[in-house]
Backbone as a chain_set.jsonl record, in Angstrom:
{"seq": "XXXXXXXXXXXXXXXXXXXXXXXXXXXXXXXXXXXXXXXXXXXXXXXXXXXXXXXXXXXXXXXXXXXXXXXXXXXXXXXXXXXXXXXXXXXXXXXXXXXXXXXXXXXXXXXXXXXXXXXXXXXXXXXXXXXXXXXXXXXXXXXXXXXXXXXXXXXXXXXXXXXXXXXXXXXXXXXX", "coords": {"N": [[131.325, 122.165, 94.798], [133.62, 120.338, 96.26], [133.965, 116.59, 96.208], [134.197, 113.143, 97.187], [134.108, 110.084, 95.605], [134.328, 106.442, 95.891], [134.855, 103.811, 94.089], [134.848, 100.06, 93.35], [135.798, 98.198, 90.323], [136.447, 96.281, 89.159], [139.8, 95.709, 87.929], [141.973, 98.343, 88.959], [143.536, 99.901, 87.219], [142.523, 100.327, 84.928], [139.418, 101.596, 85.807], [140.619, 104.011, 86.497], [141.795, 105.24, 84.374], [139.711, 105.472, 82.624], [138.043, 107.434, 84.219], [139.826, 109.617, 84.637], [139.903, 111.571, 82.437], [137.293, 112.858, 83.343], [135.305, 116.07, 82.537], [135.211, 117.812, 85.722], [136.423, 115.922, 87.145], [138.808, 115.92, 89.448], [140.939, 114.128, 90.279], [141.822, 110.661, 90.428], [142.765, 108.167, 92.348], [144.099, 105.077, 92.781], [143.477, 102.703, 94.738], [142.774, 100.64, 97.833], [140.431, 99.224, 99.508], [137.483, 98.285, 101.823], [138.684, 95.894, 103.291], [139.392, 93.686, 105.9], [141.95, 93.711, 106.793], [144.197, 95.644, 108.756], [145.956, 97.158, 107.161], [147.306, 97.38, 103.405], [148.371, 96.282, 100.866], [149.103, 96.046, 97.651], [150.596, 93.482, 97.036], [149.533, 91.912, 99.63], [146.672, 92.485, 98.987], [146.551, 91.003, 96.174], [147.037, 88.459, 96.407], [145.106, 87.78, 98.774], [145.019, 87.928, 101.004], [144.153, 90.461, 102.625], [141.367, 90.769, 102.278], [140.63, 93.267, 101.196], [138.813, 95.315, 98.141], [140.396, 96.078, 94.701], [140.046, 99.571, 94.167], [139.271, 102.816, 92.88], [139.207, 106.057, 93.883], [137.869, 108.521, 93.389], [138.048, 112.055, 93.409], [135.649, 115.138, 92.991], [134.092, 117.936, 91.419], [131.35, 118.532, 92.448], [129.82, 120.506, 91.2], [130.081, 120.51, 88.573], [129.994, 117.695, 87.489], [127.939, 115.142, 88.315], [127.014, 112.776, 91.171], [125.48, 110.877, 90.636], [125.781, 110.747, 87.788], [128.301, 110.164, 87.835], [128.069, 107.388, 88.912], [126.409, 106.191, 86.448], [128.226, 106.148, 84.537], [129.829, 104.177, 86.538], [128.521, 101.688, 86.279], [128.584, 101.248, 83.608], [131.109, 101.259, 83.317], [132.24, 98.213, 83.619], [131.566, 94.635, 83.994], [128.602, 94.39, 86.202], [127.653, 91.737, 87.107], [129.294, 89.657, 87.356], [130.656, 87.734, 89.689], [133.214, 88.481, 92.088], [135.338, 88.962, 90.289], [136.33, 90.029, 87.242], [136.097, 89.493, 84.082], [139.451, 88.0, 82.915], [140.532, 88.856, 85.18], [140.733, 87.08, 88.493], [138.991, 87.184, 92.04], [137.982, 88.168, 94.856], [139.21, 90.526, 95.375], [138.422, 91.976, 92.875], [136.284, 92.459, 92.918], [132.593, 94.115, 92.062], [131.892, 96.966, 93.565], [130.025, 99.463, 95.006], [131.32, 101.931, 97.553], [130.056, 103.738, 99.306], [130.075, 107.426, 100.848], [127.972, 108.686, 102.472], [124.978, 109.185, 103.069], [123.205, 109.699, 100.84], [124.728, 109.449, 98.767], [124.766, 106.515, 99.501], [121.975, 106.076, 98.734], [121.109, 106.884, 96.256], [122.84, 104.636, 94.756], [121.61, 102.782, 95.019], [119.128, 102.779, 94.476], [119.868, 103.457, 91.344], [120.76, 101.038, 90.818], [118.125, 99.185, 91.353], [116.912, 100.006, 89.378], [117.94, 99.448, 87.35], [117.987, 96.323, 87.369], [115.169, 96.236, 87.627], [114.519, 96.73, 84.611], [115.923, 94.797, 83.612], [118.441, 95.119, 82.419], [120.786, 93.653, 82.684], [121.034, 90.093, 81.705], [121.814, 88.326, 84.038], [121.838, 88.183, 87.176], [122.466, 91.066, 89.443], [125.282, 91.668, 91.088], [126.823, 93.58, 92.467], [127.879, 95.267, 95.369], [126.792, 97.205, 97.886], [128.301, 99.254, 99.992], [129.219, 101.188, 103.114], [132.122, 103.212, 103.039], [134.569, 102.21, 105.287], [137.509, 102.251, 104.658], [140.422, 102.903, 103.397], [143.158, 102.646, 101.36], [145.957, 104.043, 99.876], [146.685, 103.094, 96.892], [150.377, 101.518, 95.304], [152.631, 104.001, 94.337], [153.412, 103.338, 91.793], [151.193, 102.531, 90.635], [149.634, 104.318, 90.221], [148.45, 106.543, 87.423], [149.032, 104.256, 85.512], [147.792, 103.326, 83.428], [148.559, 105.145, 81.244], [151.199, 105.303, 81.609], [152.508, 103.33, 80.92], [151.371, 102.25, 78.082], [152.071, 100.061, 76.453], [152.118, 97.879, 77.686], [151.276, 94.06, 78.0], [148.659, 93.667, 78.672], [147.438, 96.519, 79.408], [147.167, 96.911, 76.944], [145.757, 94.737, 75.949], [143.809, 94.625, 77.824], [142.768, 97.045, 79.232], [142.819, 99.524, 77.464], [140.955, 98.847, 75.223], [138.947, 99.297, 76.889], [139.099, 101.343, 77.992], [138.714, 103.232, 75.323], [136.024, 102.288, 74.455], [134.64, 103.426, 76.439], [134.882, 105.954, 76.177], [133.94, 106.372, 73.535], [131.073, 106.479, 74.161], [130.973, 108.189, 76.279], [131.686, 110.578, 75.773], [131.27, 113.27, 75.539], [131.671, 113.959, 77.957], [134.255, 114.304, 78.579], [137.134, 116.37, 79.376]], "CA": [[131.918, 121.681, 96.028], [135.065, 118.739, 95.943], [133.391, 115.257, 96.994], [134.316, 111.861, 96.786], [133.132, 108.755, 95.408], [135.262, 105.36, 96.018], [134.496, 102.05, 93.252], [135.122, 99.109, 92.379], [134.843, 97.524, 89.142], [137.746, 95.437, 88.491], [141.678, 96.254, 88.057], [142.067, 99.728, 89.453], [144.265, 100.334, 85.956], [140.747, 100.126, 84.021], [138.948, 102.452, 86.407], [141.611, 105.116, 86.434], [141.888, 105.316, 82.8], [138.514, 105.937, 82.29], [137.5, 108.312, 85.023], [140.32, 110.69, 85.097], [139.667, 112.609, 81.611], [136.047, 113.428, 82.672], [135.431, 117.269, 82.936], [134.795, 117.841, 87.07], [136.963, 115.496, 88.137], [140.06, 116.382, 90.082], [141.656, 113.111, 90.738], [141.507, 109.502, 90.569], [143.413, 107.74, 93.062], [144.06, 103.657, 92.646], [143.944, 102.055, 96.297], [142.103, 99.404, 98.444], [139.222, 99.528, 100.591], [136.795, 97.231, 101.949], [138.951, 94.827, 103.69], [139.473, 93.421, 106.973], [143.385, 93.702, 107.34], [144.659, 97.336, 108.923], [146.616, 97.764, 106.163], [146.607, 96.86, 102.419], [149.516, 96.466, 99.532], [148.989, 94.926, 96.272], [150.592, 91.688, 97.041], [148.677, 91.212, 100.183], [145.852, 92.342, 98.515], [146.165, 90.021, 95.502], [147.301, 86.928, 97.825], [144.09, 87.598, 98.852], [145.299, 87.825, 102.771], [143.249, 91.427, 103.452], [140.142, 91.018, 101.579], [140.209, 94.224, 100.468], [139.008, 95.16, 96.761], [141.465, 97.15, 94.175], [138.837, 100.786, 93.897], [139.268, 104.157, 92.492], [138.812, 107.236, 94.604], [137.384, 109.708, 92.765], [137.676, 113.553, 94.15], [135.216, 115.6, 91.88], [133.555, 119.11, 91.45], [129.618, 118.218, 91.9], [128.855, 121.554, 90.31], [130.452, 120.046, 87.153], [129.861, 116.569, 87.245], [126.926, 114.563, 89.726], [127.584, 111.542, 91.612], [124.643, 110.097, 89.77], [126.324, 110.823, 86.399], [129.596, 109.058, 87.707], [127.247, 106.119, 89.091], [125.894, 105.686, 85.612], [129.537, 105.241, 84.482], [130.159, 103.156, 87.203], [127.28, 100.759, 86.124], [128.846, 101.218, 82.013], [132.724, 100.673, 82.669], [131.939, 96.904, 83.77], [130.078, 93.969, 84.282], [128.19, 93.693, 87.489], [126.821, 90.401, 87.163], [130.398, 88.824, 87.88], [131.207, 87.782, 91.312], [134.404, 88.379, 92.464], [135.87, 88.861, 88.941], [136.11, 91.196, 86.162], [136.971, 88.874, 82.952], [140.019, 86.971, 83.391], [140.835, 89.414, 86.751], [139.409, 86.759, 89.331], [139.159, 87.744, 93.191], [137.274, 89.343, 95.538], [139.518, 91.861, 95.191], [138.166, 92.399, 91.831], [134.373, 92.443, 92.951], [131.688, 95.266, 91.941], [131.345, 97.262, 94.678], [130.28, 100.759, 95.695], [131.821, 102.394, 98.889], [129.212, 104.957, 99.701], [130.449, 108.16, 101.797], [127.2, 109.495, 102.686], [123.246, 108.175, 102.828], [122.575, 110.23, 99.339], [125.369, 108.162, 97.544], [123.998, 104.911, 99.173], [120.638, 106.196, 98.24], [121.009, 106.736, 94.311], [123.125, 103.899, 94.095], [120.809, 101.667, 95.45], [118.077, 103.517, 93.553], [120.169, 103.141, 90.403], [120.83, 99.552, 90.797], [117.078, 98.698, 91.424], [116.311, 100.579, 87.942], [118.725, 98.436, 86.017], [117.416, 94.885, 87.839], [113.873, 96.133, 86.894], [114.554, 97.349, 83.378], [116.367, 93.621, 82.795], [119.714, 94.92, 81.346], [121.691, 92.343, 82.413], [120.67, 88.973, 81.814], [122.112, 87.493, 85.014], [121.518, 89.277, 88.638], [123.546, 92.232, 89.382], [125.938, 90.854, 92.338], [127.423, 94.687, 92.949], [127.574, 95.607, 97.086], [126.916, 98.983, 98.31], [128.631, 99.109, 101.275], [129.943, 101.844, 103.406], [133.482, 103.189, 103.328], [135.191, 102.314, 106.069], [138.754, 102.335, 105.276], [141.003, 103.611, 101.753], [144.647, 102.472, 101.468], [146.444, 104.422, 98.156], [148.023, 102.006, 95.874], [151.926, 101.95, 95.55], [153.252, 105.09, 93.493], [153.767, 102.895, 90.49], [149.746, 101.96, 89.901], [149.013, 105.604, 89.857], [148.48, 106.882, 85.922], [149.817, 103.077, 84.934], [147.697, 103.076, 81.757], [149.264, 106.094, 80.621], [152.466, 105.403, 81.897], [152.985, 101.603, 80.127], [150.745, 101.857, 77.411], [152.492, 99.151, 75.277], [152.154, 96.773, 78.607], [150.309, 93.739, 77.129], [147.413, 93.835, 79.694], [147.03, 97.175, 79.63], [146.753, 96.476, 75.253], [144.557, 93.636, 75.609], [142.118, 95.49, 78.832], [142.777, 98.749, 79.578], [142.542, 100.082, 76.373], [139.333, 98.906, 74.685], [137.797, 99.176, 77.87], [138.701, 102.76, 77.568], [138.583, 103.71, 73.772], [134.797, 102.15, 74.39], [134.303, 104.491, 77.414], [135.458, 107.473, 75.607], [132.782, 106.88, 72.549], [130.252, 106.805, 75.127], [131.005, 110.033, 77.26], [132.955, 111.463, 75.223], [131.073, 114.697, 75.785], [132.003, 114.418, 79.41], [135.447, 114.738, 78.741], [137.726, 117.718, 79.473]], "C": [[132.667, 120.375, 95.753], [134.006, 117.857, 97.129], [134.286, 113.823, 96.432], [133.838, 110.899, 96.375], [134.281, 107.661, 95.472], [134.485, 103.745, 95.137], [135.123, 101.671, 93.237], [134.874, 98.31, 91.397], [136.004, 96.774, 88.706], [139.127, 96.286, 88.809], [141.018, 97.852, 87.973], [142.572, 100.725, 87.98], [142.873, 101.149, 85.345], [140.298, 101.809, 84.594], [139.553, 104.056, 86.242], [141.599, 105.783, 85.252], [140.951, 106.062, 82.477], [137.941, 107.509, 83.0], [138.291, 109.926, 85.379], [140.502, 111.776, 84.025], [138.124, 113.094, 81.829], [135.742, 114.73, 83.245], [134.478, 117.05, 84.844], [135.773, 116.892, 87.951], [138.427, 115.251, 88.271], [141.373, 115.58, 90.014], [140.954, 111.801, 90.603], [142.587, 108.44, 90.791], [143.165, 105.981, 93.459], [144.422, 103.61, 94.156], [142.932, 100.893, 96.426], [141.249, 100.125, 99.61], [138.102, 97.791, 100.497], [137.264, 95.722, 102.934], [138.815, 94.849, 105.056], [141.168, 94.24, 107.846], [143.644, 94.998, 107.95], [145.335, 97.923, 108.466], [146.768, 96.845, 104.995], [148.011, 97.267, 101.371], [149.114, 95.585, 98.718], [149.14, 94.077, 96.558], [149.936, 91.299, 97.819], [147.428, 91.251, 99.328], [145.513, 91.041, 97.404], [146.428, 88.76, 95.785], [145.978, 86.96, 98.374], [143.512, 87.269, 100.852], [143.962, 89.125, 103.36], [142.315, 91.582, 103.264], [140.02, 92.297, 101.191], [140.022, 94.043, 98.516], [140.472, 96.354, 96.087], [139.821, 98.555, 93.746], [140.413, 101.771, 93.506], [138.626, 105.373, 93.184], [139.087, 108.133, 93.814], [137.109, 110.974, 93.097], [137.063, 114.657, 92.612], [134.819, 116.656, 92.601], [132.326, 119.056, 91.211], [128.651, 119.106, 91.524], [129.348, 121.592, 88.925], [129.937, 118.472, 86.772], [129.449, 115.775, 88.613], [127.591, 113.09, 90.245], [126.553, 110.643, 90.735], [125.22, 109.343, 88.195], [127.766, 109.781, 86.776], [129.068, 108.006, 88.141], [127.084, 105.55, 87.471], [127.604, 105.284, 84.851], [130.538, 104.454, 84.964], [129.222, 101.437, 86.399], [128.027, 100.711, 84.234], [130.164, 100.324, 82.005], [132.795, 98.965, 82.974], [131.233, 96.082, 83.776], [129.418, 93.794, 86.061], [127.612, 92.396, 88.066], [127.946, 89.51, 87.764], [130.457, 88.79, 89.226], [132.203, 87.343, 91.239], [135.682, 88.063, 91.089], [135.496, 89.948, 88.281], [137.034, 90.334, 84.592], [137.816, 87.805, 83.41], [140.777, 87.675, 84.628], [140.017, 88.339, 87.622], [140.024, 86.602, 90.685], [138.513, 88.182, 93.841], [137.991, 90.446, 95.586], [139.072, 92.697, 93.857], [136.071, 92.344, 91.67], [133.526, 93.565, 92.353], [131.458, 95.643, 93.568], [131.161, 99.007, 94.482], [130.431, 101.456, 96.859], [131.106, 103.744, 98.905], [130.098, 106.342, 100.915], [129.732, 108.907, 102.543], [126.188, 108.606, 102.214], [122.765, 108.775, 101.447], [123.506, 109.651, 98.432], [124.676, 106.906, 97.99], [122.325, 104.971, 98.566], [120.39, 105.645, 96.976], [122.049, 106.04, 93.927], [122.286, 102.484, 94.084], [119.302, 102.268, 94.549], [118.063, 102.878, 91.865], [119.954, 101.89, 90.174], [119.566, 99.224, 91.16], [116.417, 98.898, 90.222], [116.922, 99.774, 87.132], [118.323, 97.134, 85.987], [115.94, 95.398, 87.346], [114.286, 96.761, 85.803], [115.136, 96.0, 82.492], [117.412, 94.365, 82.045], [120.818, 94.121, 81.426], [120.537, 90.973, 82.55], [120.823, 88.063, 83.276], [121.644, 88.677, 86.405], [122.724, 90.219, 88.943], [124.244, 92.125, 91.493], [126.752, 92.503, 93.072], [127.167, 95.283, 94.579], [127.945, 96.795, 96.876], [126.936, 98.977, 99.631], [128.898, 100.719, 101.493], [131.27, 102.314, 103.669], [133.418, 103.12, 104.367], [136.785, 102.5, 106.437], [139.284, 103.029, 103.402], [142.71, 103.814, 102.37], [145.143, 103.155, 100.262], [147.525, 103.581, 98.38], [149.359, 102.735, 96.298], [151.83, 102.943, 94.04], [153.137, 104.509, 91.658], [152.237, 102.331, 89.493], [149.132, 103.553, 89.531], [149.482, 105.655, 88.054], [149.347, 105.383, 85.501], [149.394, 102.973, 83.451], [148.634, 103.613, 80.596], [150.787, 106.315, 80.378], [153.114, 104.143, 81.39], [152.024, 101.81, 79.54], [151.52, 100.566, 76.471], [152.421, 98.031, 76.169], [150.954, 96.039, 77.91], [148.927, 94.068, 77.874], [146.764, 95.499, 79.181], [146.413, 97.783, 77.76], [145.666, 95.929, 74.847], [143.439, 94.485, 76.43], [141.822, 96.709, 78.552], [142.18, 99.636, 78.431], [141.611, 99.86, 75.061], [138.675, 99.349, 75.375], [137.553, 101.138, 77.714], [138.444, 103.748, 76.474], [136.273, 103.445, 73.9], [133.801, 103.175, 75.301], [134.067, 105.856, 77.022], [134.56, 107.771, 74.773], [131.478, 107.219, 73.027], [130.049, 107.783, 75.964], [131.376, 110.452, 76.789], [132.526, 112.975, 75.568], [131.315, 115.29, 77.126], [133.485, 114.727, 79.647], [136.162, 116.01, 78.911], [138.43, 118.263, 78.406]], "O": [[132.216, 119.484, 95.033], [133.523, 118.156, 98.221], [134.877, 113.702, 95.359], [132.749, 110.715, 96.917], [135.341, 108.094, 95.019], [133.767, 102.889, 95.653], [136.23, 102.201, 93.137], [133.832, 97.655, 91.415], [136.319, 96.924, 87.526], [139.38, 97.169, 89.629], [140.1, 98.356, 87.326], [142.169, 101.855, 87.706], [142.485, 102.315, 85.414], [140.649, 102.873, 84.084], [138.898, 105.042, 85.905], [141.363, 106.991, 85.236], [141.133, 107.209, 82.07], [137.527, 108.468, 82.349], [137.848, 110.913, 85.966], [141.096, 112.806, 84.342], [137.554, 113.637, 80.883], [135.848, 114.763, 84.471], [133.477, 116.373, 85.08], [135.916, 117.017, 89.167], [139.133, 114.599, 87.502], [142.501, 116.021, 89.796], [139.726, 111.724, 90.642], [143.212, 107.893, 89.883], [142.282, 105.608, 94.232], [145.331, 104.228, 94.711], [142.381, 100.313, 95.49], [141.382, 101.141, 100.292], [137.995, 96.83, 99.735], [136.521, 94.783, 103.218], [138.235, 95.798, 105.582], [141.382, 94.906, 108.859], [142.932, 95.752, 107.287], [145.636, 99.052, 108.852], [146.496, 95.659, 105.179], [148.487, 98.393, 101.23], [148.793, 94.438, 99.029], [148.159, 93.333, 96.579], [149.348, 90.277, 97.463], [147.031, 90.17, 98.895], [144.58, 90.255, 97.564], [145.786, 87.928, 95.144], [145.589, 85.797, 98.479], [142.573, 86.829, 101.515], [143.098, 88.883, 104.203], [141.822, 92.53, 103.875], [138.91, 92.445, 100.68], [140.597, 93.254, 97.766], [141.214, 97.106, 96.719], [138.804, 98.244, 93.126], [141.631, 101.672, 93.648], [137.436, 105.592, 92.955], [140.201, 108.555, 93.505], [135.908, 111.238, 93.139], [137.698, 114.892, 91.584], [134.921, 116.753, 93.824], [131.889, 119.381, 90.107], [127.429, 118.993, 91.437], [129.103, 122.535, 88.172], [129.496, 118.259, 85.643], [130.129, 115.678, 89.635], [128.522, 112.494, 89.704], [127.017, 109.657, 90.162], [125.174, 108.219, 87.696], [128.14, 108.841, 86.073], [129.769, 107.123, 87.647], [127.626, 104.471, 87.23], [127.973, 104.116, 84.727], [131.588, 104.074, 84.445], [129.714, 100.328, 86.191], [127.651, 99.66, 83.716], [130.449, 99.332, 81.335], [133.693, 98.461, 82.3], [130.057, 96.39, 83.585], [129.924, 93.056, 86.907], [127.227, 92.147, 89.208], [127.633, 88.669, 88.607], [130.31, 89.81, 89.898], [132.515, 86.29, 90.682], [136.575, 87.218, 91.027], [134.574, 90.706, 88.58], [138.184, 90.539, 84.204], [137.392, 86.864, 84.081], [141.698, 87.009, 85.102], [138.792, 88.463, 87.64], [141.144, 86.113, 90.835], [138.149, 89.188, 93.232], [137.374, 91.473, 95.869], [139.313, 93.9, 93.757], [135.17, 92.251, 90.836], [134.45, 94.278, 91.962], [131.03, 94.935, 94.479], [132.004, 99.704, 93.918], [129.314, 101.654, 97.336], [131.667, 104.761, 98.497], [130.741, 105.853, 101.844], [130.264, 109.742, 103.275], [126.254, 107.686, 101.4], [121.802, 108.188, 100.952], [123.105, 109.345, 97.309], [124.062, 106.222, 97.17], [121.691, 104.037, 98.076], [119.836, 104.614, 96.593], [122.536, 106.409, 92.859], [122.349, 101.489, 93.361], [118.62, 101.369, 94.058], [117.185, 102.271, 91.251], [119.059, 101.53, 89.41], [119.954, 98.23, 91.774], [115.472, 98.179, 89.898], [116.332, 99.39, 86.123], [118.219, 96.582, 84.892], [115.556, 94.686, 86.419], [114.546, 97.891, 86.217], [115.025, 95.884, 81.272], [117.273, 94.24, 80.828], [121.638, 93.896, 80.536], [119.537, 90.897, 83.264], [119.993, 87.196, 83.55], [121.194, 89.818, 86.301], [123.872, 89.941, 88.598], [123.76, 92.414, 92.588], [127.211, 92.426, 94.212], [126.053, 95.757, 94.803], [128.806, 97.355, 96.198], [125.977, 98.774, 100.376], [128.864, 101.509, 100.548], [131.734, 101.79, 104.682], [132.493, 103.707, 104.929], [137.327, 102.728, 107.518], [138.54, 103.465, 102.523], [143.259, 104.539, 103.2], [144.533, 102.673, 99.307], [148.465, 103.34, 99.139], [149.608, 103.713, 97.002], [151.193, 102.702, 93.014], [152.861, 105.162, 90.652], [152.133, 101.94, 88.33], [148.294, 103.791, 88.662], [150.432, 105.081, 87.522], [150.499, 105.605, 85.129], [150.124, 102.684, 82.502], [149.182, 103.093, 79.623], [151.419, 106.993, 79.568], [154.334, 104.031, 81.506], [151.118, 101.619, 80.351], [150.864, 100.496, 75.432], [152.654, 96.975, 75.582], [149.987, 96.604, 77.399], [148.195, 94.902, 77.34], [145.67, 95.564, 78.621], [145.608, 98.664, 77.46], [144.868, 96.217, 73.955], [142.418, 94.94, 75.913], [140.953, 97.269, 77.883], [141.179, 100.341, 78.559], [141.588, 100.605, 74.081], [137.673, 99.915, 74.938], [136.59, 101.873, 77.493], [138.032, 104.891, 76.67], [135.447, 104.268, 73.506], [132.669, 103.58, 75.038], [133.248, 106.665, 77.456], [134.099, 108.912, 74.755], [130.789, 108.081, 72.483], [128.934, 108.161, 76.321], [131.809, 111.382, 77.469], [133.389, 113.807, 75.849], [131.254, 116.468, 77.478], [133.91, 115.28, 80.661], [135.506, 116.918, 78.4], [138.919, 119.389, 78.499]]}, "num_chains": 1, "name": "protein.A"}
């Protein structure tokens, strides 16, 4: 059955990259969610006018691939300990967050995230909000497939592309 899941874990680039070779899932759609404003574009967003974060909407096949299983590579592709940052990304638009669509995603993410705070794998406290969607703006045309589409961009040299070469040795078996 096609479901959704909506994160954030930093630049939307990142996210995208990672999530859209893994077998089950359909799509992965760079936008904004979370904010106040009633509507949401990059520059407001990174002006920092709508509070929204930059997320990844994820449409998957959860008889191929669980929401659990994309939780646990939610919880891999970043740090959650940062607030309102991801590296030298810094913002609340660049917060940890998960946008639940349903009480069995806020469940087992809140589940998850209580297993990682008792198990001590980060050193610092895990600052990640599990909120409820309430809203999902899609990025402008030009953030969609950006890794893929400027790989030689430096950013996407220096981030994007460890973040996902490191992703890849790690799931790799989840790939398509």
């Amino acid at each position: 059955m096609k479901k959704e899941a909506t994160f954030g874990a930093g630049c939307f680039w990142c996210i995208e990259a990672c999530y859209k070779d893994i077998n089950g899932v359909e799509s992965v759609l760079p936008g904004y969610s979370g904010g106040t404003a009633e509507t949401a574009n990059y520059k407001a967003v990174c002006d920092g006018t709508t509070t929204h974060a930059e997320v990844a909407r994820i449409v998957y096949d959860d008889s191929l691939v669980s929401f659990d299983k994309l939780l646990e590579m939610f919880w891999f592709v970043h740090d959650p300990t940062q607030l309102n940052r991801q590296g030298n990304d810094i913002g609340s638009q660049y917060r940890s967050v998960v946008f639940f669509h349903d009480k069995d995603q806020q469940n087992s993410a809140k589940v998850f995230k209580k297993c990682l705070e008792d198990e001590g794998v980060w050193d610092k406290p895990i600052v990640t909000q599990i909120v409820p969607l309430e809203n999902f703006f899609l990025a402008e045309d030009y953030h969609h497939n950006y890794f893929e589409n400027n790989p030689q961009n430096g950013y996407c040299q220096a981030v994007v592309r460890p973040k996902v070469e490191k992703f890849r040795k790690v799931f790799g078996d989840e790939m398509k």
